[in-house]
Biopython code that builds the backbone (N, CA, C, O; Angstrom):
import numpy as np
from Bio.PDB.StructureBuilder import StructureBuilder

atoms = [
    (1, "UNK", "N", (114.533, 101.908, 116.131)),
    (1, "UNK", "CA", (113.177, 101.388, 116.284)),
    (1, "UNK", "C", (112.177, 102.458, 115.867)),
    (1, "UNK", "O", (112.115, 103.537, 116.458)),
    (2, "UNK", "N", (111.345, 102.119, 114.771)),
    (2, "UNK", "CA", (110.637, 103.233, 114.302)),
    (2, "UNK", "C", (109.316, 103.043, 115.133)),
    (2, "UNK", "O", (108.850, 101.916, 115.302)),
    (3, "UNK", "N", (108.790, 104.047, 115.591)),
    (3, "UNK", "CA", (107.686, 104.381, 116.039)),
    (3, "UNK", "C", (106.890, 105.107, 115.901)),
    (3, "UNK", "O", (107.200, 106.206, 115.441)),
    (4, "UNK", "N", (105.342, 104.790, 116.275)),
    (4, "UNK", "CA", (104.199, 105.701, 115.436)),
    (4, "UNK", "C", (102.872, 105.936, 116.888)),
    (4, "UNK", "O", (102.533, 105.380, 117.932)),
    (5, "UNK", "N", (102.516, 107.114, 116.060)),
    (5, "UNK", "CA", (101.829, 107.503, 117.517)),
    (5, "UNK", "C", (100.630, 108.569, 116.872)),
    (5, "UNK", "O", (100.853, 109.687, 116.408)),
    (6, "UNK", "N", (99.097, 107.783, 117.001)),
    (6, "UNK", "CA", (97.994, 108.237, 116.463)),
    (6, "UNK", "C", (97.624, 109.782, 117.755)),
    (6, "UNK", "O", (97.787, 109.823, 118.974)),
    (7, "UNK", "N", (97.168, 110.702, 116.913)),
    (7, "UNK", "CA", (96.290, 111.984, 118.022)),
    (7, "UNK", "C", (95.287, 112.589, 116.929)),
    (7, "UNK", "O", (95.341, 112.707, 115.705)),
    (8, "UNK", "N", (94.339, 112.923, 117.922)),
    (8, "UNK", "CA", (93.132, 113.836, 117.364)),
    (8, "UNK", "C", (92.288, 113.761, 117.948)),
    (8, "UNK", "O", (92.846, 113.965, 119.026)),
    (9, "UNK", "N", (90.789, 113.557, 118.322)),
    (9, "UNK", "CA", (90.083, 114.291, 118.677)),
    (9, "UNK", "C", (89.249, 112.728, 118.767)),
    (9, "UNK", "O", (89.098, 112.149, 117.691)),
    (10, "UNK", "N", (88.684, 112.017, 120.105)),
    (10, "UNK", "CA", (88.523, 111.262, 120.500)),
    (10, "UNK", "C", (86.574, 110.933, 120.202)),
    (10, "UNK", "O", (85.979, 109.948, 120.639)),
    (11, "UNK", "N", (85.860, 112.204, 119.260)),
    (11, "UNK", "CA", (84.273, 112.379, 119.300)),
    (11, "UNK", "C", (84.414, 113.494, 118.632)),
    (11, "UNK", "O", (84.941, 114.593, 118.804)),
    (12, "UNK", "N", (83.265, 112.441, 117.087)),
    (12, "UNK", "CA", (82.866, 113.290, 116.283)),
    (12, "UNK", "C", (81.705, 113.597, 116.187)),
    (12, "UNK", "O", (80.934, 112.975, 116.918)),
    (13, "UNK", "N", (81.277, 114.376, 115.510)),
    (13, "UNK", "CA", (79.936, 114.511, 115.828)),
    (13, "UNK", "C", (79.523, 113.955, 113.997)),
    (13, "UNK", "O", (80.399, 114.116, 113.147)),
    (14, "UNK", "N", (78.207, 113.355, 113.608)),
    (14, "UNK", "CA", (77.935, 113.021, 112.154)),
    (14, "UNK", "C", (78.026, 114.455, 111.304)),
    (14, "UNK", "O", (77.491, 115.493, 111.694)),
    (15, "UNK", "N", (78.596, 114.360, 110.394)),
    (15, "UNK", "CA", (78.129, 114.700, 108.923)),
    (15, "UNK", "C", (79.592, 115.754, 109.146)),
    (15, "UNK", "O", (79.569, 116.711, 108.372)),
    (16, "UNK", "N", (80.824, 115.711, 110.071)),
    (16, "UNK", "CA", (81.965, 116.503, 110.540)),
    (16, "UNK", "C", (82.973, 115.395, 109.652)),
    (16, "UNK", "O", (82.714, 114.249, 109.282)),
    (17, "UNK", "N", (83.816, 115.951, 109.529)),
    (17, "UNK", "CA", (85.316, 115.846, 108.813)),
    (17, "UNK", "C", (86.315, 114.987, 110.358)),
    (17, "UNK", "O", (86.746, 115.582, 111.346)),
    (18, "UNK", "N", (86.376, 114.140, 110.186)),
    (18, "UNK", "CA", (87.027, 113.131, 111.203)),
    (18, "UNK", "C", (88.935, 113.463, 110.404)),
    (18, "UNK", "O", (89.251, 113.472, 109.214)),
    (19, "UNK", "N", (89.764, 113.673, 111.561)),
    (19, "UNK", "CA", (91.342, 114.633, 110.803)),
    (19, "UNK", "C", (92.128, 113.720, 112.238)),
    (19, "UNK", "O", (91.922, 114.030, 113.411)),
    (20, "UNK", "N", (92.944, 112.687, 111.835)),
    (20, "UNK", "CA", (93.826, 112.431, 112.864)),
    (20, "UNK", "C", (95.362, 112.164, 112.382)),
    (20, "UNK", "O", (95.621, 111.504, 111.376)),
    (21, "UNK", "N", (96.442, 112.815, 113.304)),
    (21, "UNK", "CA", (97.670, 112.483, 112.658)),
    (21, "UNK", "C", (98.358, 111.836, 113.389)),
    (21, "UNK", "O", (98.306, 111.814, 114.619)),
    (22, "UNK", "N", (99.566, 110.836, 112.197)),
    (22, "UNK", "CA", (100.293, 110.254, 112.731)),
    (22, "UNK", "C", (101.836, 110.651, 113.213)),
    (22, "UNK", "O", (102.635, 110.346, 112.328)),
    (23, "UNK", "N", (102.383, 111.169, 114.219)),
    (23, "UNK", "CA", (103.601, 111.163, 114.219)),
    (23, "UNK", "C", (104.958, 110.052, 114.211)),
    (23, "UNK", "O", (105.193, 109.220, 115.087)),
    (24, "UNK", "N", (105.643, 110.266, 113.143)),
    (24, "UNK", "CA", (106.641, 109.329, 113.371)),
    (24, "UNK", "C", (107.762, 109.728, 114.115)),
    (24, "UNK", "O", (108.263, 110.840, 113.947)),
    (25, "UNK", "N", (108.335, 108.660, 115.179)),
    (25, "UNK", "CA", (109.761, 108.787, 114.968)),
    (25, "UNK", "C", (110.695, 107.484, 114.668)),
    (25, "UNK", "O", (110.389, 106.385, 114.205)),
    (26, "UNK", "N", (111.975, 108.022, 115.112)),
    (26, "UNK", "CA", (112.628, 106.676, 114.415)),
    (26, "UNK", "C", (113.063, 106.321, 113.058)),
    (26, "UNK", "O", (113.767, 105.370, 112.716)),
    (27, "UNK", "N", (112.572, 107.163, 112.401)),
    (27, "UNK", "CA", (112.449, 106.840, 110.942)),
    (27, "UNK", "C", (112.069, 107.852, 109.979)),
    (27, "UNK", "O", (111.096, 108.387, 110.509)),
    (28, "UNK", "N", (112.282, 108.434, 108.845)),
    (28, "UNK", "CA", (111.868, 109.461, 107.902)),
    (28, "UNK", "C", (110.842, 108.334, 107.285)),
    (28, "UNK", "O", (110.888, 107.127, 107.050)),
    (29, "UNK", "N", (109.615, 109.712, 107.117)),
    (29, "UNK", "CA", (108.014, 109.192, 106.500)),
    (29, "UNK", "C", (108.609, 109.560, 104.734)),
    (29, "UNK", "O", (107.785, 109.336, 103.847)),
    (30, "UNK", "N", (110.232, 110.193, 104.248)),
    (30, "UNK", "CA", (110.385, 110.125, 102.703)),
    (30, "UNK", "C", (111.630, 108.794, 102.901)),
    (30, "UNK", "O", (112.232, 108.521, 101.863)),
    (31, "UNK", "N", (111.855, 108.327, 103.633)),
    (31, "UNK", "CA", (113.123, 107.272, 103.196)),
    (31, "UNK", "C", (112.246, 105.911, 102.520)),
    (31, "UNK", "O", (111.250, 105.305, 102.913)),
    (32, "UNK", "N", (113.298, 105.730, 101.092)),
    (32, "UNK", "CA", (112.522, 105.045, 100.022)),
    (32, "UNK", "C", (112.677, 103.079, 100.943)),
    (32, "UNK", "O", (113.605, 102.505, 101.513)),
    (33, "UNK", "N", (111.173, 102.673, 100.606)),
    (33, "UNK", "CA", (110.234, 102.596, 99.918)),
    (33, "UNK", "C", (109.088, 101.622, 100.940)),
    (33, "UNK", "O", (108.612, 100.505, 101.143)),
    (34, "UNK", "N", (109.114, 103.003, 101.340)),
    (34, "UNK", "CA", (108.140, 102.281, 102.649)),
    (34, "UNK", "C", (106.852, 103.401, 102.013)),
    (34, "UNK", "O", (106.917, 104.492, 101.448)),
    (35, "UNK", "N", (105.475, 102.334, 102.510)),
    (35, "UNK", "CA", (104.152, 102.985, 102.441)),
    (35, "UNK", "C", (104.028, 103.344, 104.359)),
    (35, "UNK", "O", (104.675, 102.918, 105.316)),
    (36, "UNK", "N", (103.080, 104.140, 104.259)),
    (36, "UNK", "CA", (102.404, 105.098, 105.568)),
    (36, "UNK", "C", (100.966, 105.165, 105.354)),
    (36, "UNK", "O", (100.439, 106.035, 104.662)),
    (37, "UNK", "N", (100.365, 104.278, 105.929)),
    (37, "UNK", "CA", (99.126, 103.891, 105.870)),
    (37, "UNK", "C", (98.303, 104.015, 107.103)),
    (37, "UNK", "O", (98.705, 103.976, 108.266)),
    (38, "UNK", "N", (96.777, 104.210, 106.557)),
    (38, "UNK", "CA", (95.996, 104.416, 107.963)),
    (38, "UNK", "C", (95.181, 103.207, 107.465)),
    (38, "UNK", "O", (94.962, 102.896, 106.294)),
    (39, "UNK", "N", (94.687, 102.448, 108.845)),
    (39, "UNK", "CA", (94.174, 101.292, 108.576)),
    (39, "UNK", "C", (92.603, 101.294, 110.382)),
    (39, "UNK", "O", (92.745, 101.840, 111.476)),
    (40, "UNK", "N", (91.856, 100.783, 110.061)),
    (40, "UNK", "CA", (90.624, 101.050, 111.222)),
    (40, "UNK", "C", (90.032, 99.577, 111.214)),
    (40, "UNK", "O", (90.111, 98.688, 110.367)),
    (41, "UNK", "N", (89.307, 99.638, 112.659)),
    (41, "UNK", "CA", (89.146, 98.246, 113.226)),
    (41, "UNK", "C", (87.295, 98.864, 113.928)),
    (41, "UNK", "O", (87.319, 99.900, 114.592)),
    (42, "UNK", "N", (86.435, 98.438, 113.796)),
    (42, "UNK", "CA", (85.053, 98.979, 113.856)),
    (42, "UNK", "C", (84.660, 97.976, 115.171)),
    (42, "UNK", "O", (85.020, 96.801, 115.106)),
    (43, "UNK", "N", (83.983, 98.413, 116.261)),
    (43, "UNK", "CA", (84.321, 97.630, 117.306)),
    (43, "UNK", "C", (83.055, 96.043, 116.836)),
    (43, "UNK", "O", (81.887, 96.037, 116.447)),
    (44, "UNK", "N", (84.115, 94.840, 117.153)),
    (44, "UNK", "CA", (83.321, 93.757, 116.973)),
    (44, "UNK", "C", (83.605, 93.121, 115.651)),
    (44, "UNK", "O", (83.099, 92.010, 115.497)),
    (45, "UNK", "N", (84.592, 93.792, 114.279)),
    (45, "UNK", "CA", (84.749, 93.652, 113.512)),
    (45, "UNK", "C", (86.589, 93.847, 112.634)),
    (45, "UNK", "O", (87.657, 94.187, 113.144)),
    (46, "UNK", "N", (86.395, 93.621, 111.800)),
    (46, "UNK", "CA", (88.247, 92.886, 111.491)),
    (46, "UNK", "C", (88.629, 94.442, 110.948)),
    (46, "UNK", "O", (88.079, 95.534, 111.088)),
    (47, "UNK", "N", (89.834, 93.989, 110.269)),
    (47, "UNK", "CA", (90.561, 95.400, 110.056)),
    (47, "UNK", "C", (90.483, 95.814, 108.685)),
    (47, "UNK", "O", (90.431, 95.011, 107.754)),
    (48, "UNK", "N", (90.474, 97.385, 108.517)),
    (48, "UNK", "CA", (90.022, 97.852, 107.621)),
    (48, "UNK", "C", (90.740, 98.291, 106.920)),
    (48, "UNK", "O", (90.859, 99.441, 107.342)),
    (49, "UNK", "N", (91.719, 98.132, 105.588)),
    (49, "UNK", "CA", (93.067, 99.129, 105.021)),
    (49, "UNK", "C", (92.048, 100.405, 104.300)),
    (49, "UNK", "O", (91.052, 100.224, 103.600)),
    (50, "UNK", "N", (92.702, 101.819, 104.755)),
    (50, "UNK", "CA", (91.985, 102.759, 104.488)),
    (50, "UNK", "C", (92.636, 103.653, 103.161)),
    (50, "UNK", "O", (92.019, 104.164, 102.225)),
    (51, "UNK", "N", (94.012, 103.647, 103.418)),
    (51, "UNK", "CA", (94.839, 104.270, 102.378)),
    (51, "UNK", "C", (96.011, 104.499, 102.640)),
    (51, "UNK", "O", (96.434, 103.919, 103.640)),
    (52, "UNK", "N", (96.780, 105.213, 102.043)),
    (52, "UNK", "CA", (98.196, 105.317, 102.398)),
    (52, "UNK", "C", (99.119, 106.736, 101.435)),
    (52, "UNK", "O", (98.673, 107.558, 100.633)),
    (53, "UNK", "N", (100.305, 106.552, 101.886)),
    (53, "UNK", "CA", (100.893, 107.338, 101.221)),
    (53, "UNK", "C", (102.266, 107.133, 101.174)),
    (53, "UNK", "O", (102.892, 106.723, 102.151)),
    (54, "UNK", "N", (102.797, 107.403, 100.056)),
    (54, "UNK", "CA", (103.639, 106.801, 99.730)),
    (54, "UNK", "C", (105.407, 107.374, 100.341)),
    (54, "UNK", "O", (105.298, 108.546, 100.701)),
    (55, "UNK", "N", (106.752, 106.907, 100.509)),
    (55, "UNK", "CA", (107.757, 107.476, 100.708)),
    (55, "UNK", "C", (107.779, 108.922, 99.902)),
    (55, "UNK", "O", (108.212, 109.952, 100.421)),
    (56, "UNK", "N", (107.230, 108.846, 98.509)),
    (56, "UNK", "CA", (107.343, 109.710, 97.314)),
    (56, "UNK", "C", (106.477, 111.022, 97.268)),
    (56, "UNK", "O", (106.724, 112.089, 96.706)),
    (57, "UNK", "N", (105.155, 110.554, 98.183)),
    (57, "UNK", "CA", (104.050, 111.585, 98.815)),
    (57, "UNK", "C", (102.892, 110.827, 97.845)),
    (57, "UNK", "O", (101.783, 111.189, 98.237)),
    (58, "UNK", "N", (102.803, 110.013, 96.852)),
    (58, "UNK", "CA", (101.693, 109.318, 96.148)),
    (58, "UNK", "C", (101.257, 108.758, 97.273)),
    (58, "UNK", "O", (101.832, 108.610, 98.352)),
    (59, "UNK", "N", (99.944, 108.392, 96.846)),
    (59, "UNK", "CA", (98.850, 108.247, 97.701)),
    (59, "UNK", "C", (97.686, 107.247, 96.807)),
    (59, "UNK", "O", (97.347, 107.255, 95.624)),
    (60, "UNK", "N", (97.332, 106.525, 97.823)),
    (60, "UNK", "CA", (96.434, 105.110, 97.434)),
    (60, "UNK", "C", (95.350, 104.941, 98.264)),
    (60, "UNK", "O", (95.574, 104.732, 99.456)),
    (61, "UNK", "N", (93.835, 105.009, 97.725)),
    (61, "UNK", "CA", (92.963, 104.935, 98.773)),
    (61, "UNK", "C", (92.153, 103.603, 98.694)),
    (61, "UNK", "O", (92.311, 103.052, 97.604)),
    (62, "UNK", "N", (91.482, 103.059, 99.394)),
    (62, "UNK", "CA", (90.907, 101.967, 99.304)),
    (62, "UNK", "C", (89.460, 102.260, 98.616)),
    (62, "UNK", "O", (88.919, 103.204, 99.192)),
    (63, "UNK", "N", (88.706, 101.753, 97.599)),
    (63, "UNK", "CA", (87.929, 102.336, 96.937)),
    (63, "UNK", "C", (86.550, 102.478, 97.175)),
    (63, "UNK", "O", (85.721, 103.018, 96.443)),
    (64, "UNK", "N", (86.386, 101.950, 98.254)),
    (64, "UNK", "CA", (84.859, 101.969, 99.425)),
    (64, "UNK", "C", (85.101, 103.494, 99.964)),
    (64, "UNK", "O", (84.033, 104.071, 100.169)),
    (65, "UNK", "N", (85.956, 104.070, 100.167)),
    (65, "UNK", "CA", (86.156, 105.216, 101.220)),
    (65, "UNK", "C", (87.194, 106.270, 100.120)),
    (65, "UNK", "O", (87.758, 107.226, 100.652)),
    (66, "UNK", "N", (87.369, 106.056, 98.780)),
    (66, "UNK", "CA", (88.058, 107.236, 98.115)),
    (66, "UNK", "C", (87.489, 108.250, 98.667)),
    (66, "UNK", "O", (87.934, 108.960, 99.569)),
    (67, "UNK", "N", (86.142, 108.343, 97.928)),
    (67, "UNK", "CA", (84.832, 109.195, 98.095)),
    (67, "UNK", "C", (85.478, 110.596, 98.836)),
    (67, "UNK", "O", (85.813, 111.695, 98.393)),
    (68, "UNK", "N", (85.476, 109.938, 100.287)),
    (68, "UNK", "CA", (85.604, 110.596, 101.339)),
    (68, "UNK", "C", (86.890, 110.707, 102.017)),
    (68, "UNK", "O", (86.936, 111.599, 102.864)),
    (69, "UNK", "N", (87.692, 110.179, 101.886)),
    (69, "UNK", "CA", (88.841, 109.957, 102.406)),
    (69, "UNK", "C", (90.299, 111.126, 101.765)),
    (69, "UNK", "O", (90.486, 111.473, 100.599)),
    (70, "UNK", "N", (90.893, 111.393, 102.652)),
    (70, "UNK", "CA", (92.310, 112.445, 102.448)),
    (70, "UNK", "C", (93.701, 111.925, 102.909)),
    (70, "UNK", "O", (93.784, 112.035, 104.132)),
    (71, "UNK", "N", (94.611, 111.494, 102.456)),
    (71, "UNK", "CA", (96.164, 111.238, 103.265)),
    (71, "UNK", "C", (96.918, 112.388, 102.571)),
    (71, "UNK", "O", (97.334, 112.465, 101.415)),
    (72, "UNK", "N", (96.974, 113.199, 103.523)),
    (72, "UNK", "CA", (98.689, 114.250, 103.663)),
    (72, "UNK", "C", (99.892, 113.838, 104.295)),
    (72, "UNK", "O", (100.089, 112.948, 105.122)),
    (73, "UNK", "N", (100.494, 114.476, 103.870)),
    (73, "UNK", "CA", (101.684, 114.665, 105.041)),
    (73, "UNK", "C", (102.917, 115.918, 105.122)),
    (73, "UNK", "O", (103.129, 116.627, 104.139)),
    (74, "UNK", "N", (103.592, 116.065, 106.251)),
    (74, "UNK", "CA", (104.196, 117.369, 106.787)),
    (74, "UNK", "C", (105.616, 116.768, 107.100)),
    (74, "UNK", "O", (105.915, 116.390, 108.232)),
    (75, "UNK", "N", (106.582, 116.696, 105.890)),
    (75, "UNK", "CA", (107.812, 116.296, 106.265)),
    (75, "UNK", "C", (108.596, 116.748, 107.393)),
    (75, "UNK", "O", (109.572, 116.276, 107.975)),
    (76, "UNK", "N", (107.907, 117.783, 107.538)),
    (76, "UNK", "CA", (108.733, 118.781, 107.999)),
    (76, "UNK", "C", (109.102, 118.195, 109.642)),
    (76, "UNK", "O", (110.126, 118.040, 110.308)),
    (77, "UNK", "N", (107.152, 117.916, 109.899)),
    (77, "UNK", "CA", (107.228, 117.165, 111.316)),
    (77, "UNK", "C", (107.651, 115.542, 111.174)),
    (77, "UNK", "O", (107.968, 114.784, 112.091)),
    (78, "UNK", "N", (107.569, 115.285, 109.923)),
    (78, "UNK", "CA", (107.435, 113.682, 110.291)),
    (78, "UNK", "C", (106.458, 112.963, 111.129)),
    (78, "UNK", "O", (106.397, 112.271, 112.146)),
    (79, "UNK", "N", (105.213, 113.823, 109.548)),
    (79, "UNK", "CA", (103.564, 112.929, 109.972)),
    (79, "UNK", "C", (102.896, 113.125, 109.091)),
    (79, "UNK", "O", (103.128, 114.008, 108.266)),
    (80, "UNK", "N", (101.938, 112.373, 109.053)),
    (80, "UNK", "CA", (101.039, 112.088, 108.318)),
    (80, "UNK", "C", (99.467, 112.484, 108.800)),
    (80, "UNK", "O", (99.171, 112.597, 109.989)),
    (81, "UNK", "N", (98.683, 112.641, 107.897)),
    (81, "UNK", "CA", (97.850, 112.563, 108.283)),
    (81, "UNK", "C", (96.057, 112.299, 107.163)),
    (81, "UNK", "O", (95.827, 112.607, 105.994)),
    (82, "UNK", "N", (95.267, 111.710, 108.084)),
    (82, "UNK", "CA", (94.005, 111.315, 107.852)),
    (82, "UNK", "C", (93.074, 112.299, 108.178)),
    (82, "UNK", "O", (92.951, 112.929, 109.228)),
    (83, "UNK", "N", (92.110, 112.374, 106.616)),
    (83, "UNK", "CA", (90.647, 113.096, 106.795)),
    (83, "UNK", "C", (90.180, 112.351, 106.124)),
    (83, "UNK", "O", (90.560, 111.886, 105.050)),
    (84, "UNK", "N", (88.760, 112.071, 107.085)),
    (84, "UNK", "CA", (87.379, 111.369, 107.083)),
    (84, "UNK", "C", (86.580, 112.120, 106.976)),
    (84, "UNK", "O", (86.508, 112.870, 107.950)),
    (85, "UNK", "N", (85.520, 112.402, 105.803)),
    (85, "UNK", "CA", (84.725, 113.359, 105.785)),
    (85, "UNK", "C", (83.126, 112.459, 105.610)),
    (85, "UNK", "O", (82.968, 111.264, 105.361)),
    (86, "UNK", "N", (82.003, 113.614, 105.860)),
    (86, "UNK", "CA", (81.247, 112.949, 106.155)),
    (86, "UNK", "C", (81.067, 111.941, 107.336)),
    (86, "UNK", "O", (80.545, 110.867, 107.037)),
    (87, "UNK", "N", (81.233, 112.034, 107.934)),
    (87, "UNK", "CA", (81.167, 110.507, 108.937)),
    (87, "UNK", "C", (79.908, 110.177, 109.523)),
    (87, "UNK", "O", (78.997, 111.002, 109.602)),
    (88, "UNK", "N", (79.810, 108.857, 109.988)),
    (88, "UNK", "CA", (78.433, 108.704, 110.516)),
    (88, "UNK", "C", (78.731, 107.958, 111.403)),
    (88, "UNK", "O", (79.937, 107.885, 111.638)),
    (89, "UNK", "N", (77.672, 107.007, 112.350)),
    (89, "UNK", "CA", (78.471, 106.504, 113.332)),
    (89, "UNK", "C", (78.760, 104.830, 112.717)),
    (89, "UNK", "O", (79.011, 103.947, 113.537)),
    (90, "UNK", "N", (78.724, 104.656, 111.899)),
    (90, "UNK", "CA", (79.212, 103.465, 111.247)),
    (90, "UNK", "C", (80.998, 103.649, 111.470)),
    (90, "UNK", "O", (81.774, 102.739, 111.763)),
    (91, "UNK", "N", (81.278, 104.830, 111.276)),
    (91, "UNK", "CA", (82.571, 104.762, 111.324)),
    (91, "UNK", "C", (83.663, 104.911, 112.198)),
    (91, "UNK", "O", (84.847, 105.156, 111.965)),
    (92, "UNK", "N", (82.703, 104.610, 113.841)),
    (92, "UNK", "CA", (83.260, 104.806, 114.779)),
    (92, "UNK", "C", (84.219, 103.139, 115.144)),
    (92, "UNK", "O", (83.847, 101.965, 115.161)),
    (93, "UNK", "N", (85.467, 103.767, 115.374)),
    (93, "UNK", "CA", (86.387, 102.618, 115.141)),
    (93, "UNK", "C", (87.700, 103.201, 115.899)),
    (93, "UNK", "O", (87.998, 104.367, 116.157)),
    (94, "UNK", "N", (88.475, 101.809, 116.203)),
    (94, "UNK", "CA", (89.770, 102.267, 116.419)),
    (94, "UNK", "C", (90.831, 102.733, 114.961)),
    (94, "UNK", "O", (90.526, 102.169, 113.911)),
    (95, "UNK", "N", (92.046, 103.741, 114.916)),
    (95, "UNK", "CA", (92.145, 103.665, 113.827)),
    (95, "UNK", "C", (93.826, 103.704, 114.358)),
    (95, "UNK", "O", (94.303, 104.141, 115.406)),
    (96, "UNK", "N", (94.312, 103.224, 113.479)),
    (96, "UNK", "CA", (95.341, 102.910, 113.532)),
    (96, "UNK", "C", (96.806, 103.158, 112.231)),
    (96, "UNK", "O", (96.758, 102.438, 111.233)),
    (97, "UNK", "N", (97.919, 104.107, 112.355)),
    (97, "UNK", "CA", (98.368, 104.231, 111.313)),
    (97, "UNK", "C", (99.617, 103.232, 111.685)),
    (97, "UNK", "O", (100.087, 102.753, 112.717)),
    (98, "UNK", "N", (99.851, 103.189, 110.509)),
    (98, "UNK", "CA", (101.198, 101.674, 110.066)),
    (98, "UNK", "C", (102.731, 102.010, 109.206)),
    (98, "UNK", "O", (102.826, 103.221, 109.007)),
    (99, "UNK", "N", (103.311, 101.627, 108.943)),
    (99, "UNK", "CA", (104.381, 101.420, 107.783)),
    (99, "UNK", "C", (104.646, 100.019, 107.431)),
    (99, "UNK", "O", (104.768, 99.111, 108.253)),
    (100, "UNK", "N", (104.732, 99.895, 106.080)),
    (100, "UNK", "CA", (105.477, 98.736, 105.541)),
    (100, "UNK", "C", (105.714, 99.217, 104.352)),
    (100, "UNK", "O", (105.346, 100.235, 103.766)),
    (101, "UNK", "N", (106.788, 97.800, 103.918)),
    (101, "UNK", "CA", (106.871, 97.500, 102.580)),
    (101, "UNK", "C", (106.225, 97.386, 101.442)),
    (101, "UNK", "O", (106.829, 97.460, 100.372)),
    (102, "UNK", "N", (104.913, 97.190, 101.517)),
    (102, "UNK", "CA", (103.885, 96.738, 100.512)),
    (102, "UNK", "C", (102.670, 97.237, 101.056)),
    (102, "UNK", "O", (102.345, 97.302, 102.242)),
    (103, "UNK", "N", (102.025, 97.591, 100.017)),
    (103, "UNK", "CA", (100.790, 98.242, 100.373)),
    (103, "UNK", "C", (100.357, 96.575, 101.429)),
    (103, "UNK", "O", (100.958, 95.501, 101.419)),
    (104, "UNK", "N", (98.672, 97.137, 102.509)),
    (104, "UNK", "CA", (98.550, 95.823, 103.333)),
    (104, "UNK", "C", (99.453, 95.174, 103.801)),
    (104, "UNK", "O", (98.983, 94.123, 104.237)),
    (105, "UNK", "N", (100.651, 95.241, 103.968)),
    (105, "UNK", "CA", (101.654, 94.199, 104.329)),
    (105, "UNK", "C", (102.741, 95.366, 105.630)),
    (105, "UNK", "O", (103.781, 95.894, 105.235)),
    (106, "UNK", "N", (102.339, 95.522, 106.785)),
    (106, "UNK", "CA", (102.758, 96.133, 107.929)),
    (106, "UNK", "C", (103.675, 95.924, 109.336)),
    (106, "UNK", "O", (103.215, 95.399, 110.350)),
    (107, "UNK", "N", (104.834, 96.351, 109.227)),
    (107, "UNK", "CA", (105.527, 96.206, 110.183)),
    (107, "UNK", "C", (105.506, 96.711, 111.480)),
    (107, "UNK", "O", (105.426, 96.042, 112.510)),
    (108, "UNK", "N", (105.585, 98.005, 111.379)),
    (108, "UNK", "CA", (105.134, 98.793, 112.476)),
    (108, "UNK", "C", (103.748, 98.994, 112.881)),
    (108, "UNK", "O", (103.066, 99.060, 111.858)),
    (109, "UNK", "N", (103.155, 99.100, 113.758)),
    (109, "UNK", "CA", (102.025, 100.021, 113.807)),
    (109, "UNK", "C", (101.922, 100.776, 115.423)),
    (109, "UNK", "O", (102.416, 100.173, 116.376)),
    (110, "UNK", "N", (101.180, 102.259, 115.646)),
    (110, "UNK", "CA", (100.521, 102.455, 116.173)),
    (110, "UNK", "C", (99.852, 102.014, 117.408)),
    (110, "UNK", "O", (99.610, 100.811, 117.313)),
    (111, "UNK", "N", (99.523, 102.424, 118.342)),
    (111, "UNK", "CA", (98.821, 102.250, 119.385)),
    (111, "UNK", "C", (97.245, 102.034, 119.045)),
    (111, "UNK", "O", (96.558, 101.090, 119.438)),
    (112, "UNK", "N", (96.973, 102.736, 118.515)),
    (112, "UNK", "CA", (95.589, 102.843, 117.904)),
    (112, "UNK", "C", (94.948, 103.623, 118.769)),
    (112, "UNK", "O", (95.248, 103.605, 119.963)),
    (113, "UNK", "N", (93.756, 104.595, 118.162)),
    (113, "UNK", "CA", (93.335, 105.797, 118.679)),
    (113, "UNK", "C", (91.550, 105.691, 118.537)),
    (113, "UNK", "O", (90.997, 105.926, 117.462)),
    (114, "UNK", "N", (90.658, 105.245, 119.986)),
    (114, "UNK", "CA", (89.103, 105.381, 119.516)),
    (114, "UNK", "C", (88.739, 106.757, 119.125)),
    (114, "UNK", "O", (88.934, 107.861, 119.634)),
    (115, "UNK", "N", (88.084, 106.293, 117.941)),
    (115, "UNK", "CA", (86.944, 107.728, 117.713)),
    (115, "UNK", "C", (85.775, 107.205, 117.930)),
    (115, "UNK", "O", (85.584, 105.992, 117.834)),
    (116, "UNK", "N", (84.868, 108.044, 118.246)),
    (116, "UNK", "CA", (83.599, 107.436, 118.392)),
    (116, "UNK", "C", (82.677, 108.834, 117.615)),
    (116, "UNK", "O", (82.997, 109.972, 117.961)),
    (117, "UNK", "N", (81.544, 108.642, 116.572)),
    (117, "UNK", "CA", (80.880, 109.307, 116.097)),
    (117, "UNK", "C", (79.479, 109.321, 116.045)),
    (117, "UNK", "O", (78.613, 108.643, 115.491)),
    (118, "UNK", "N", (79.518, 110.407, 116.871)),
    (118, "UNK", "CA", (78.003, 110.191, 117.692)),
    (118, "UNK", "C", (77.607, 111.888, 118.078)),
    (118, "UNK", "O", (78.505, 112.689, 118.338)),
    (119, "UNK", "N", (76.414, 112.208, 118.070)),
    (119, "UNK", "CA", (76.012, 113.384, 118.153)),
    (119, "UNK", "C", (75.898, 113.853, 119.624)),
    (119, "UNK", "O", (75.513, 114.994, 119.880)),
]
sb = StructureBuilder()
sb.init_structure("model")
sb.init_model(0)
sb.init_chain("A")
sb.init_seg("    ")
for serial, (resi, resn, name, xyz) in enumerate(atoms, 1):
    if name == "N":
        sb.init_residue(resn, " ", resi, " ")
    sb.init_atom(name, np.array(xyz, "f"), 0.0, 1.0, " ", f" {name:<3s}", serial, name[0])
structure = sb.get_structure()
């Protein structure tokens, strides 16, 4: 049973670099051909695909948030991780990382983790 588990830093402050990672277990973040995606939910509003990264370490961002947006990852731990730069409080949201088969298309996910961005 693969499992995923969002951490970081619960309050950002505007115009700061928003950095949260996902740990996996259960499962290798290189076994082919699963995507590792971070995806956000803005309170009151639907869900957001943010980007991803690939079994291979390629990486796909959604093109509202390239701009600003970062997916790494640390085989080593078996995680991933998200930077949000710039932020404002528009982007205070639950965020949530995933795996599937297809980009948007998610099996697993996350607990999901509030940030809230606010001075």
């Amino acid at each position: 049973q693969v499992q995923l588990q969002e951490s970081g830093p619960g309050l950002v402050k505007p115009s700061q670099t928003l950095s949260l990672t996902c740990t996996v277990s259960g499962g290798s973040i290189t076994t082919n051909y699963y995507f590792w995606s971070w995806i956000r939910q803005p309170p009151g509003k639907g869900l957001e695909w943010m980007g991803a990264i690939a079994y291979s370490g390629s990486t796909y961002y959604s093109p509202s948030l390239k701009s600003r947006t970062s997916i790494s990852r640390d085989t080593s731990k078996n995680q991933f991780t998200l930077q949000l730069s710039s932020v404002t409080p528009e982007d205070t949201a639950v965020y949530y990382c995933a795996r599937g088969h297809v980009l948007g298309s998610n099996d697993y996910w996350g607990r999901g983790t509030l940030v809230t961005v606010s001075s």
